[in-house]
C-alpha positions in Angstrom: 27.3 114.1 64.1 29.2 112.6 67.1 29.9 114.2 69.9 33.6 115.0 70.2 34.1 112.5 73.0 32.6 109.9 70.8 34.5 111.1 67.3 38.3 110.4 69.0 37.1 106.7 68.5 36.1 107.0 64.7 39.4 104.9 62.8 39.6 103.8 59.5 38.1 100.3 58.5 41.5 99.8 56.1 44.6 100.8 58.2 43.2 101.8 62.0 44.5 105.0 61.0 42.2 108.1 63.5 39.5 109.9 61.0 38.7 113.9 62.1 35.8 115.5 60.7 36.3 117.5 57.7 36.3 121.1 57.7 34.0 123.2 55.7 36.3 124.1 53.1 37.4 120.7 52.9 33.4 119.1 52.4 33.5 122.1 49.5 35.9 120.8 47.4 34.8 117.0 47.9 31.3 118.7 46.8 32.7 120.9 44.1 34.9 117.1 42.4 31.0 115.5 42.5 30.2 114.2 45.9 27.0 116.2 45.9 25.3 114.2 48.7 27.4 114.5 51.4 26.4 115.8 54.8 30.1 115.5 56.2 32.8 113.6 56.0 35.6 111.8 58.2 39.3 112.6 56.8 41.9 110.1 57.6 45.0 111.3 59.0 47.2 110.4 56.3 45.1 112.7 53.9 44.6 109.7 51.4 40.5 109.0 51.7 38.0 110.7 53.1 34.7 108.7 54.6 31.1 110.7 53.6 28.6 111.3 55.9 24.5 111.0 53.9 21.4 111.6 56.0 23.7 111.9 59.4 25.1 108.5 59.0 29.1 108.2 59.1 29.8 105.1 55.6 33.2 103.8 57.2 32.7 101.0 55.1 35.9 100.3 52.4 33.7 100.7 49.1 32.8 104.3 50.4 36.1 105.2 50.6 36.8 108.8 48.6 40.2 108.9 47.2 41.8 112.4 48.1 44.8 112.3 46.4 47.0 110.4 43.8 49.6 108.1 44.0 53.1 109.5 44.4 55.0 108.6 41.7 57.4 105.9 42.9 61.4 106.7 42.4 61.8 104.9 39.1 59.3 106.9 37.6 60.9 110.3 38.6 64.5 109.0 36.8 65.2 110.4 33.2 67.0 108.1 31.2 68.6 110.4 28.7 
C-alpha cells in the first residue's frame, strides 16, 4: 500500500473526488457481497464506489469500479398518487 503521504494524492478517475483506504470492516463486507480477491480497497468520499486493490496494485480504472450503494430514489418516485 501507499505510504500516507503518497495516498492524499489517490482521486477518483470518474469525478476527482479524494479516495481513503478502506477500513477493515469495510474490505469485510465488500468480501462477504463477493469481492473475494481483494487485498484493499480505496473508498471514494461520496461513499458511492469503492476501487480494489489485487496483488498490492491500486485498479483506479472506471470498469473496476465497485458500486457501494443504490440509487436514491428520485422525488417522483417517493410521491403516492392515491
Amino acid at each position: 500500500m501507499p505510504t500516507p503521504e503518497y495516498s492524499s494524492l489517490f482521486i477518483c478517475p470518474q469525478t476527482g473526488k479524494k479516495l481513503r483506504q478502506a477500513t477493515s470492516e469495510e474490505l469485510e463486507s465488500l468480501r462477504a457481497s463477493g469481492e473475494q480477491n481483494l487485498d484493499a480497497a480505496w473508498i471514494r468520499s461520496d461513499l458511492a464506489v469503492a476501487y480494489p486493490v489485487r496483488k498490492g496494485i491500486p485498479l483506479l480504472v472506471p470498469g473496476e469500479a465497485i458500486p457501494l450503494q443504490s440509487k436514491p430514489p428520485t422525488p417522483k418516485e417517493n410521491l403516492s398518487h392515491d
